[in-house]
N, C-alpha and C positions, 0 to 999 in steps of 0.2 A: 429072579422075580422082579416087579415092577414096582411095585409098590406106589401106585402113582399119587392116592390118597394122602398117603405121609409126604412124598416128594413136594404135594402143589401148596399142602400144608403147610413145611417150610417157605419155601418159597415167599407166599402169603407174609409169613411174619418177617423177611427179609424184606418186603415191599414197605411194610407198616412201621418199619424202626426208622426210615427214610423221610417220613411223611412232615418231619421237622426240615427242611433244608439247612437251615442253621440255628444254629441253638446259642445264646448268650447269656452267659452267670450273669444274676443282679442278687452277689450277695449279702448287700448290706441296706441294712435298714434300722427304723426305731420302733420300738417297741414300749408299750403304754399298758402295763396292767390294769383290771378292772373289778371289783368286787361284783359288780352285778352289770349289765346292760344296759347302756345311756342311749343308745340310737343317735347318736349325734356323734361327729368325727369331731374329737377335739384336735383344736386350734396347733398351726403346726410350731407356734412359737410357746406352747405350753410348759412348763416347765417340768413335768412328768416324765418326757420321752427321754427312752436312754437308748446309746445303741444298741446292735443286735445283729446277728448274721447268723445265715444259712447255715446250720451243724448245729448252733446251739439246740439247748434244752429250754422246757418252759412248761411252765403249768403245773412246777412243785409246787409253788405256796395254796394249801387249800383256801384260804382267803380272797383267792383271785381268780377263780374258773376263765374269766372273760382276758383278753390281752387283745389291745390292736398293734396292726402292724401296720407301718405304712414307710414312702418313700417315693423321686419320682422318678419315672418312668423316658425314657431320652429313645424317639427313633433313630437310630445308626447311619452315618451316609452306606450308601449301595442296597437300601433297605425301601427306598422308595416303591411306591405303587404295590406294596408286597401286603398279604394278609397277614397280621401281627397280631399276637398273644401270649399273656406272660402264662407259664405255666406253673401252677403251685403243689406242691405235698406239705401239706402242714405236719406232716407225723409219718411213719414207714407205713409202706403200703399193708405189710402185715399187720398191723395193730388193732388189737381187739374193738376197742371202742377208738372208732376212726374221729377228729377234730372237724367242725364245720365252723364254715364262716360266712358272712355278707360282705362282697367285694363292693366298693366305693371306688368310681372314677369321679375324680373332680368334684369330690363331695354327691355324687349323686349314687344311689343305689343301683348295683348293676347287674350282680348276680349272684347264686351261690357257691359256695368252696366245698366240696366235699370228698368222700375216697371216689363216686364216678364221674364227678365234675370238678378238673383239675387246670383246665384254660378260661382264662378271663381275656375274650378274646377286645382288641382296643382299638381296631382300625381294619375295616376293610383293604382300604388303599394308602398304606401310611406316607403319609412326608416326613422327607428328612427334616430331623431336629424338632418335631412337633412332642410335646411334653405331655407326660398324664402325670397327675396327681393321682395315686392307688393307695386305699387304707382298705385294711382286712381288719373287721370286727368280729373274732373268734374264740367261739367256745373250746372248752378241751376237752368237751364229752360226759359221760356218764358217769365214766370210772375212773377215778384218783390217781395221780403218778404223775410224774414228766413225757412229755413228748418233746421228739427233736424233730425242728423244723426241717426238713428232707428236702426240699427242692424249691427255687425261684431263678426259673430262666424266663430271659426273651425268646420269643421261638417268631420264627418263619414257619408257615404252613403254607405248604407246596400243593393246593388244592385238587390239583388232577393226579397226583401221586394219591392223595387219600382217596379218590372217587373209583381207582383202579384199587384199590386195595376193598374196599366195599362191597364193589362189583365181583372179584376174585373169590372175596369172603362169602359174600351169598351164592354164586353156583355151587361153590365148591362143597358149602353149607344140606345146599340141595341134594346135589348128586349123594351126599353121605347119608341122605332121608330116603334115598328110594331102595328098591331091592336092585341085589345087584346083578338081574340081567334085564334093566328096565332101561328102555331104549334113550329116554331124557339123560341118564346119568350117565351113558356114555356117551351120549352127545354133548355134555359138559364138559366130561373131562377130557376130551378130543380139543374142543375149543379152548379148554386152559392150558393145556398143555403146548397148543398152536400160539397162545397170548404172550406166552413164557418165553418160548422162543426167540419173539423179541428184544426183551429186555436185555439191557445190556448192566452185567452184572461186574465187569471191570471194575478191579478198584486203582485208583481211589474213586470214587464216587460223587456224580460232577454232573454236568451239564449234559454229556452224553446218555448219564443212565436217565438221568429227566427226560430229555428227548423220545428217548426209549420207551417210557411207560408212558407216554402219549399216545404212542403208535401202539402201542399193547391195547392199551385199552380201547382202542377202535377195531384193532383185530378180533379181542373179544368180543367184541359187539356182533362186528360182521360176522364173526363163524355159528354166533348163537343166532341169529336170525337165518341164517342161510336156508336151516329146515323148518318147515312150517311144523305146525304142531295141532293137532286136533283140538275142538274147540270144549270147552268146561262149562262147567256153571254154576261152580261152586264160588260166592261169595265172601270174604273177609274183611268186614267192616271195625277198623282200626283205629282207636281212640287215646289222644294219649290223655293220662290220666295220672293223677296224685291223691292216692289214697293219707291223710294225715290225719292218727288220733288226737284229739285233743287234749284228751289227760291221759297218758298212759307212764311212761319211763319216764318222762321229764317233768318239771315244773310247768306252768301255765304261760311263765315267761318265755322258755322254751318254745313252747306250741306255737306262741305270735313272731319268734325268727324265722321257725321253720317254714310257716307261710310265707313270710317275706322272701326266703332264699327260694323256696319250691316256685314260689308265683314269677317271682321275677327272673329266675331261669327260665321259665316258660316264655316272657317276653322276648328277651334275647332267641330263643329258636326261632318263633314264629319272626323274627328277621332275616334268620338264615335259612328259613326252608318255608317257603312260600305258601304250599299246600297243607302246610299243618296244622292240626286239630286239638283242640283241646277242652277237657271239660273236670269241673271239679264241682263239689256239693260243700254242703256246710255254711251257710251265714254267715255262722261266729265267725269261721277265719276269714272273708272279707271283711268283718267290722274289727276286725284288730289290723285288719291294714288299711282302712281308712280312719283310722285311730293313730296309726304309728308312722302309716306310710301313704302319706296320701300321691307321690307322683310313679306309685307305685297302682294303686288303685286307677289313676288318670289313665294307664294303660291298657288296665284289662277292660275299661270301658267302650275304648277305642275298640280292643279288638271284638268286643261282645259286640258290637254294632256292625263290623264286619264279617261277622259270623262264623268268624274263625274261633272265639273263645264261647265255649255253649256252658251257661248257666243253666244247670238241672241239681236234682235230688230232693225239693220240697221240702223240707225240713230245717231247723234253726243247726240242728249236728245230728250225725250218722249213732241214731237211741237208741238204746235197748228198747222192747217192744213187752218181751214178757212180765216183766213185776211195774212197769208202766202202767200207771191208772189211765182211762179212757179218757179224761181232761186234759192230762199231761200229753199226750199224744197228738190230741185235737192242738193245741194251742204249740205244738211243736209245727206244723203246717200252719198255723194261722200266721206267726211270726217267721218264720221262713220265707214264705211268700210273699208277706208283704214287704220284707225287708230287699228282697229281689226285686220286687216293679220297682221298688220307691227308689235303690239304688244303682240298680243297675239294668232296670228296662225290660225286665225278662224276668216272667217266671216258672217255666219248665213244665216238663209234662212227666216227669220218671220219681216214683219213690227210689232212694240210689242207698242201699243200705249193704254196701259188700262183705262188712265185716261185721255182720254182728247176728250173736247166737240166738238163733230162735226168733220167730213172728209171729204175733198175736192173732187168733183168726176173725178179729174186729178190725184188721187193717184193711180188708179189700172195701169194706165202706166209707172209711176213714181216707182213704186214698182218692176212691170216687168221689165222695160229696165234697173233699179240697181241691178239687179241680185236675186232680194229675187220670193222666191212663195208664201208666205202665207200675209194672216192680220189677226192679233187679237185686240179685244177692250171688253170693258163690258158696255161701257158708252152708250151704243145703250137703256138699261135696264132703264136706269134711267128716260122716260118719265112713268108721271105718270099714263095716260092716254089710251096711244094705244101700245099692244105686240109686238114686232116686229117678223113675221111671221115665221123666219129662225134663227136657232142657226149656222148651219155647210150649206153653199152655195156660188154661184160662185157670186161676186159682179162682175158688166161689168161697167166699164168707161165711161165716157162723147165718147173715141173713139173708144167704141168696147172691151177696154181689159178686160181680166176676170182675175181673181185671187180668188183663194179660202181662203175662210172668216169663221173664228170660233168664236162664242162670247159666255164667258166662263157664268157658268149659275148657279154657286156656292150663295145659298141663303144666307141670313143674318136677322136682324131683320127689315130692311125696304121693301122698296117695290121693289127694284131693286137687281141686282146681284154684286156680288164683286170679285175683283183680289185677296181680302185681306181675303182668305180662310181659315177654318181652318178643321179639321181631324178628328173631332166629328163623328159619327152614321151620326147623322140626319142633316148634311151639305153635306156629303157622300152621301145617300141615294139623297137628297133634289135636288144635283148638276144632275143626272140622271135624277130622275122626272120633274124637270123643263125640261130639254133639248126637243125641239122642231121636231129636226132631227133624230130622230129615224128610220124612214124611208129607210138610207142612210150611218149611221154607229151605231155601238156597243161600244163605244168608245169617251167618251167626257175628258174634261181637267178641272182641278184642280187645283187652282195655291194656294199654302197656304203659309203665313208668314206674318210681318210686317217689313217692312224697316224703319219707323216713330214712336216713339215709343212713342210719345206724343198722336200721334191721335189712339194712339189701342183701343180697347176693350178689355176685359178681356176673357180670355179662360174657361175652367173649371182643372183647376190646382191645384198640392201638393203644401206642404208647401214648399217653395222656388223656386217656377221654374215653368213658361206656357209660352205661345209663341212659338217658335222653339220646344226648347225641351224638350215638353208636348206635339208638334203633332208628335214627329219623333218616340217618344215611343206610344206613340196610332197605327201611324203607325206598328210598331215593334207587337202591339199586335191583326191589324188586318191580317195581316200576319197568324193568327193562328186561326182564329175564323169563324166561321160562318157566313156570310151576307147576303143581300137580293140583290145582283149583284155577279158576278164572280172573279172580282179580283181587288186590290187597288196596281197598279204598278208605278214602275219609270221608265223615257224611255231614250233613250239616245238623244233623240231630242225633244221637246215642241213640235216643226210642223207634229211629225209620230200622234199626237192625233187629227189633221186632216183629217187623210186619212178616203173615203170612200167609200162604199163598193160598192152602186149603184152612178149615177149622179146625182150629188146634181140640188138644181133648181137654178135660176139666179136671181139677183135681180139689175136690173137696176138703174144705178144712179137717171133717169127721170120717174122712178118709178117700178115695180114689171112685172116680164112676167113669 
């Protein structure tokens, strides 16, 4: 037998252990205990800093949740023009409650540390001997104990070795979502197995297998386009998103890092992948980073004005609706929205409520007369019992109003739907199949990312790096591939993946007509 699923499998993750060309220890560093959270890298002539190296333990003393780390950072001769990033594990990858942190380059805020976001990448093009100044301001989590700092290398990334391992990952991802006498899936695994062929898998492992998955990955190319493919029209309008409670497991203090780390990760992508989209809700957490972080806010300005960063959700924070007084509600949109023109030029058109239980049927007025058109939620999904009939429809009011209502339908491993999507084949595919409204448009929503990176789940990721920046290259590689829907796009608005084609039907707050 062939087994060819398990063979390209392997394969696959021999491609992905490679994707480091070279890897160098930087195991020593200082380290700076902290009772609480200062937001400011202190001074490196402090008298605080002790050393500290990679293997130790840290975060016994309960007194001190917080510790910085820091040290500098030296490019290598033969390192020149090369894509460079340190790679961190603050704690083992197994570890219940994973450590996050905010990475500082040169004192400036750069991005976040956590178990799916593990490079703090520092130069596209590096020169030699060019220096970073790096401090890691990190917490130790939820849960009480020591963690041992796990990993801090220099890495080389070999960008066309990750872009064929993407590319390898999403067919392969495909062809495992179709039935298996479905003509696309073995036209994929025809093509990988052709890809493979190439690669030169000699060790030691050098310049020739690099070469190698050059030409791979253009063979893949070539052999996937070779057959034309019937045309689709099924839509996938893909958002990446950061769902963040604001008071849930942690302190308050907590909530304004995690925005800082979620936000400013999202800077850093939309550097490296051009076409990316991004939208988050909540006021509060913009006014805690123009409170804490203001060249941190300077950026999502910039991109909101390029329309790459969509400000939506209407509201001050993602409310409870049910035991909310009518006042309390209204002045949730009143202060939302203005806090959005005044600060950031934009005030949306989507009530954005993913997580939360229950909706008053005084909102479809409430939403109307604040200016917004739409609702989205997924919390609809989560009885275990009864489907709720309509993905994409007009919800009507206790007084008559309508507003058009999408609930996103992105599968997972339970039995309900999630905001917290990710960019797999068979989440992609899964998000279309479920959708209920077919009737009415070609065109459902995708919201992918994690704002919480304690409660994630694991993605299917390279050595160093899932979350964000395992679905935005997945994304990059369905871009080129073959699928079993028409397109996986970004849109300039979350609420254009509303629109539909015939009229939707209505669903009454006092029940269905």
């Amino acid at each position: 037998m062939r087994f060819p699923l398990e063979r390209l499998g392997q394969r696959i993750n021999e491609i992905g252990g490679h994707i480091h060309r070279e890897t160098l220890p930087r195991r020593d560093w200082m380290a700076l205990p902290e009772e609480w959270s200062s937001g400011l890298v202190p001074a490196p002539d402090d008298a605080r800093w002790r050393p500290f190296s990679v293997g130790q333990w840290w975060g016994q003393d309960e007194r001190s949740p917080w510790i910085w780390f820091r040290r500098e950072i030296t490019i290598p001769d033969g390192w020149g023009g090369r894509r460079v990033a340190l790679a961190i594990r603050l704690a083992e990858a197994e570890s219940a409650s994973y450590p996050e942190a905010l990475a500082y380059v040169d004192a400036a805020a750069r991005q976040g540390i956590d178990r799916w976001h593990s490079l703090v990448y520092l130069q596209d093009k590096a020169r030699v001997g060019e220096r970073f100044d790096v401090a890691l301001e990190t917490w130790r989590g939820r849960e009480s104990g020591a963690r041992r700092f796990a990993q801090a290398d220099l890495v080389w990334i070999d960008e066309e070795t990750k872009a064929f391992y993407f590319d390898a990952s999403v067919a392969l991802e495909v062809a495992q979502s179709l039935p298996e006498q479905d003509y696309v899936r073995t036209h994929l695994i025809d093509a990988l197995e052709a890809a493979f062929l190439v690669v030169d898998f000699r060790e030691p492992i050098g310049d020739a297998f690099y070469a190698s998955v050059r030409r791979a990955r253009r063979t893949l190319g070539d052999e996937i386009d070779a057959v034309p493919l019937p045309p689709r029209h099924e839509r996938i309008c893909a958002v990446g998103h950061a769902h963040i409670d604001v008071a849930w497991l942690w302190p308050l203090s907590q909530t304004r890092q995690k925005a800082a780390r979620t936000f400013s990760t999202v800077l850093r992508l939309m550097e490296r992948y051009p076409r990316y989209h991004f939208m988050a809700s909540q006021a509060q957490l913009y006014q805690y980073i123009a409170e804490d972080y203001p060249e941190i806010l300077a950026g999502i300005k910039q991109r909101v004005r390029q329309g790459r960063w969509e400000v939506n959700g209407g509201t001050w924070v993602e409310m409870d609706t049910n035991t909310t007084g009518g006042e309390s509600l209204v002045r949730q949109f009143l202060y939302g929205r203005r806090f959005f023109r005044e600060v950031l030029g934009k005030e949306g058109d989507i009530l954005w409520l993913p997580d939360v239980f229950g909706y008053s049927g005084a909102l479809p007025q409430i939403i109307k007369r604040a200016g917004l058109s739409y609702f989205m939620t997924t919390k609809i999904s989560w009885s275990q019992y009864n489907r709720f009939p309509y993905d994409t429809f007009y919800w009507k009011g206790i007084d008559g109003t309508r507003v058009l209502t999408h609930f996103v339908t992105a599968p997972c491993d339970q039995w309900f739907y999630t905001y917290n999507g990710d960019l797999s084949p068979s989440v992609v595919m899964g998000t279309w199949a479920e959708n209920r409204s077919k009737d009415v448009t070609d065109e459902v929503l995708l919201t992918y990312g994690w704002g919480m990176a304690e409660a994630a789940l694991p993605p299917r990721c390279w050595k160093g790096e899932g979350g964000w920046p395992s679905f935005l290259a997945r994304l990059a590689s369905f871009w080129a591939l073959p699928t079993t829907f028409s397109d996986v796009w970004m849109p300039g608005s979350a609420g254009n993946a509303c629109r539909c084609g015939r009229e939707s039907s209505t669903w009454n707050t006092t029940g269905a007509r």
